[in-house]
N, C-alpha and C positions, 0 to 999 in steps of 0.2 A: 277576622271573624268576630261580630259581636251578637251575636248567639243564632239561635238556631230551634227549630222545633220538632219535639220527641212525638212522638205516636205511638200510644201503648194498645194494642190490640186484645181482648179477653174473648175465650169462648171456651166451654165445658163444664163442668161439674166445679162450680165457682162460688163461693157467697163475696157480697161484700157488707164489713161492716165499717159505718162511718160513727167515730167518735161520737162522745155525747157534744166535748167543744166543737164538733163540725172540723178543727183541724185537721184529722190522717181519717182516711178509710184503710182497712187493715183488708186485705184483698186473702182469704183463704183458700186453697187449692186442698178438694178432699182427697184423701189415700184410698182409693178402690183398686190396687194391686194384686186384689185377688178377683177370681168371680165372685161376683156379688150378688146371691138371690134373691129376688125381690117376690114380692106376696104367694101370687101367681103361679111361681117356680121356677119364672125365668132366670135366667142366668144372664146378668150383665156382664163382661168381659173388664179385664181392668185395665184402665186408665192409667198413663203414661205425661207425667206431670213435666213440662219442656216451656222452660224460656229459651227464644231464638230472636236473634237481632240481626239487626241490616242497615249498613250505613258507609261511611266513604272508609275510616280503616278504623283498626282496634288494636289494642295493645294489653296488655296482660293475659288473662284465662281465657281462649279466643279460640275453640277448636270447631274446626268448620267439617271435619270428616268423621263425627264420630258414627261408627258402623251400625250400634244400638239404635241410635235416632233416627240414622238415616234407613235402616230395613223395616222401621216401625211407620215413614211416612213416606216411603215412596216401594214397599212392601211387592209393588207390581214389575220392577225395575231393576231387580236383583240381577247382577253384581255390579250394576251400576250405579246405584242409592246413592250410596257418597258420592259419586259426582253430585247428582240433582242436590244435593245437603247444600254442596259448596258451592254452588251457582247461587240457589236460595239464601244464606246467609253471607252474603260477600260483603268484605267491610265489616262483619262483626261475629256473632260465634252462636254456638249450641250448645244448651244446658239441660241434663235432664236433673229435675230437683227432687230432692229426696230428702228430710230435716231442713227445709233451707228458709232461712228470713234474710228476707231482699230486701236492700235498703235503695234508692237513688240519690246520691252524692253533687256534690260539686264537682269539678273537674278540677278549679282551682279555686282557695280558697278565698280568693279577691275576689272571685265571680259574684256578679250581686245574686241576690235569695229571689225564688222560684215565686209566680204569682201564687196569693192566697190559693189553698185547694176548692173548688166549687163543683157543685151538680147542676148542672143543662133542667131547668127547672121554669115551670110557669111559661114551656111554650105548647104544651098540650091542650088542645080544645076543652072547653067545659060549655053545660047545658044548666042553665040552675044553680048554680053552684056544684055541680054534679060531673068528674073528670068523664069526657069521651071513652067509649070503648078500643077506637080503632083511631089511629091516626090518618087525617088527607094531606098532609102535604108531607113532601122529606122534611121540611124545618118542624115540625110536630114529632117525625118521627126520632129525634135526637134527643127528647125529654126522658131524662134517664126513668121516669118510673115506668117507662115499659116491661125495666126489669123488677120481674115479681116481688113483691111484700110480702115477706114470709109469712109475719102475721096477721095479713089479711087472709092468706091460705090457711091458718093455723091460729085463730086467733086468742085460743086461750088454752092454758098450760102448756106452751112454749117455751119458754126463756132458753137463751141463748146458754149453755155449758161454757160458762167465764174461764175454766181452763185453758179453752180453745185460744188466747188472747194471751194465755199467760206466756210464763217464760219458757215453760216445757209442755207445749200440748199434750195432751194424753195418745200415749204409744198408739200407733195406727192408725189415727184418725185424721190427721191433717197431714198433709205430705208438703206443703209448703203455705209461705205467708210473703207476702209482697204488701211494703207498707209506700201507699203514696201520701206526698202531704204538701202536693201543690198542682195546679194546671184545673183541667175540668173535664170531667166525666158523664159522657153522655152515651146513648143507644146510637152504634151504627149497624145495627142489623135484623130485622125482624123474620119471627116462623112465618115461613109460607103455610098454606093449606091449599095443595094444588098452584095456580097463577095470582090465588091472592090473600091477603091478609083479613083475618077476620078475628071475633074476640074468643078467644082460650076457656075452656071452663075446670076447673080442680073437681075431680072426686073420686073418689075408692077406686081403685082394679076392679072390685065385684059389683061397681053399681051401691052399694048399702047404702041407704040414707042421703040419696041425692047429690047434687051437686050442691059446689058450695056459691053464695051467691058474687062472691069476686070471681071477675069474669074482665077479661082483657086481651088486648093481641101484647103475644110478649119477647121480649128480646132474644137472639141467640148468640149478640156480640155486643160488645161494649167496648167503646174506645175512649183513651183517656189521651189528652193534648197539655204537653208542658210545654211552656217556654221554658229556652235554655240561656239564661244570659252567659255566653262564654263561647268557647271554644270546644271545648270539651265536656263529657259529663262520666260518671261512674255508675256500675253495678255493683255492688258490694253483699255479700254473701257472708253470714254467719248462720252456725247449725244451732239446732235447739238445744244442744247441747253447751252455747256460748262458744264456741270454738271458733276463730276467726277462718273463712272457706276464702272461695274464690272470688274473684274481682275483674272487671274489662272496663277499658274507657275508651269512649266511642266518641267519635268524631260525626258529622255529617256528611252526606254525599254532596253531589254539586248544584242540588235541588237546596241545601238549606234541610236536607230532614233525615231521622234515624228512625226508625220502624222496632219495635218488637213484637211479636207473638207472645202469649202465656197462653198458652193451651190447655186442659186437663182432657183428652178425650180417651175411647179408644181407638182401638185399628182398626182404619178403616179403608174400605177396597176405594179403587180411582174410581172419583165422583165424576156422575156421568154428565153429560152437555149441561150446558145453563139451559132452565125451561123444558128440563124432562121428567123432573121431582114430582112423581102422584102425590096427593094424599098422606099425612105422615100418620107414622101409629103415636101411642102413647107413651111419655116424658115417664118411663116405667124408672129409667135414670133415678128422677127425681126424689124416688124413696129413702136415697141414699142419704140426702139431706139433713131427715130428720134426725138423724145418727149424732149431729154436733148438738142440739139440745139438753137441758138436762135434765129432761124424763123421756125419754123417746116413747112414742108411743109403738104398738104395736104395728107390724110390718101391713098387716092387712087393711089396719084402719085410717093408715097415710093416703090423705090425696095427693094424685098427682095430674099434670096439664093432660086434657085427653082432645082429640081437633074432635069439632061439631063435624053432623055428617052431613048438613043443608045448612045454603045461605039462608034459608026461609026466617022471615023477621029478624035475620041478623046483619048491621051494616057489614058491611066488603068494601075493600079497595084496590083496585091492581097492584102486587107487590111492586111489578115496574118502577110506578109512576111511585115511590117513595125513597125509591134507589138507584138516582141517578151515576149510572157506571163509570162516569168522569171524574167527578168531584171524591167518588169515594174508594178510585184505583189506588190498589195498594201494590206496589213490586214484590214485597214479601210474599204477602198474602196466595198472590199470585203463581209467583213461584213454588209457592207449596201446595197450590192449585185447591187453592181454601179463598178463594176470590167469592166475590157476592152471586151468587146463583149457583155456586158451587159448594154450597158449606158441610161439613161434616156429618152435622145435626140436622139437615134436612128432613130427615128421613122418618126422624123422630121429632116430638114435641119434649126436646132436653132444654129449659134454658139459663141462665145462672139465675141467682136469687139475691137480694138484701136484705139485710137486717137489720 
């Protein structure tokens, strides 16, 4: 075997931030472990932070039955969960993270070093000099800034809470960090609004003072693609605490490829057919966001993605025609029946965010 290709899957309550060298994007998973009220008085349910892999076999911290995970994603299926777990993660294992920074390793240390890290960039239309609001083609649709610019939403007194990045984030607030620092990351998923994709607008829960004028169709997944020159590769887990965790090394299946999920969502009930998704409400999620900054503002005055209610003067495009079901079948995915017209986050306008 002389190497092989990773496929790193994101979707939920996610920032990324990429270095100023461009080298690592530090990928954070927020701690919403409690309910979580947002302006409104909603109550967001909390999120269940889960790396899960799939590949031909694994060796070290590799548990494919855990009964936590498995009643939290297939919740309809009880006492059967753990089966579907262990169908879903075959060849590799279930994590749920909690303090954890995730390193990706070599598998061995003669294996040659990972391509430079890059973002899916400069295939997005422009008008003017002016980026498109919506994407038409799938190759458009993999230009990572579909996922939101925080501070285009936010664009001043924001700054990022440089804790969040340190050695010890600050108690509650981060549940996990996954650092990549090779391969490339791009958008494999966009919100629907009903059968098609259209541009997202940020503004208050109560309406106050308008929308804001960044306005985009925005991401609800993001997939990151490493070459692996090798045989093998690693996960390596150490706690915020510096304490060395757990570790698996994964192999490929007979395709040539390993799959993860990182997920941050909540429970959610079995997503119904592809193509049955109304209308979503609003990314009320989103508030939770502004939590990692270091002035949050208040809970009321956060924007968050709310879907238009008419196409009227706004471009549209069939979400179909930008997600062709072939090229982007994922077996994990699948299996956890989190496949493309099936997503989580459908439901809402939740999408992850960069910084």
């Amino acid at each position: 075997m002389t190497g092989f290709l990773l496929k790193i899957f994101f979707s939920g309550l996610i920032v990324f931030v990429p270095s100023q060298q461009g080298r690592e994007v530090t990928v954070l998973l927020l701690n919403v472990d409690h309910d979580y009220q947002v302006s409104d008085g909603t109550v967001v349910p909390h999120h269940l932070p889960l790396l899960l892999a799939r590949g031909g076999s694994c060796m070290g911290d590799c548990p494919t039955r855990d009964t936590a995970i498995a009643n939290f994603l297939y919740s309809d299926q009880l006492p059967t969960a753990v089966d579907s777990l262990e169908q879903a993660v075959a060849g590799g294992g279930a994590w749920a993270l909690a303090g954890s920074d995730i390193s990706i390793r070599k598998g061995c240390s003669r294996d040659g070093a990972y391509s430079a890290l890059g973002l899916r960039q400069n295939v997005r239309a422009s008008i003017d000099g002016q980026p498109e609001t919506i994407p038409t083609s799938a190759s458009e649709r993999e230009d990572f800034s579909w996922i939101p610019e925080f501070r285009k939403v936010c664009p001043s007194g924001c700054d990022l809470n440089p804790a969040v990045l340190g050695p010890q984030p600050p108690a509650g607030l981060i549940a996990a960090r996954i650092h990549l620092r090779g391969g490339t990351l791009l958008t494999y998923a966009l919100a629907r609004n009903g059968s098609n994709v259209m541009p997202v607008h940020f503004e208050r829960l109560d309406g106050a003072g308008g929308a804001s004028p960044y306005a985009q169709a925005i991401a609800t997944w993001a997939e990151a693609d490493i070459h692996i020159a090798g045989s093998t590769f690693e996960i390596s887990e150490q706690t915020f605490d510096g304490l060395p965790g757990r570790s698996m090394s994964l192999a490929p299946n007979a395709d040539g490829v390993v799959e993860l999920a990182v997920l941050n969502l909540p429970p959610f009930a079995p997503p119904p057919a592809p193509g049955t998704i109304p209308s979503p409400g609003p990314g009320k999620h989103f508030q939770a966001y502004y939590d990692v900054l270091l002035a949050p503002p208040a809970k009321e005055a956060r924007m968050v993605p709310q879907p238009v209610a008419s196409a009227d003067n706004l471009p549209v495009v069939n979400w179909d025609d930008l997600h062709p079901r072939q090229p982007l079948f994922s077996e994990l995915l699948s299996k956890l029946r989190l496949d493309l017209g099936r997503t989580a986050y459908d439901k809402t306008l939740c999408p992850m965010i960069t910084y």
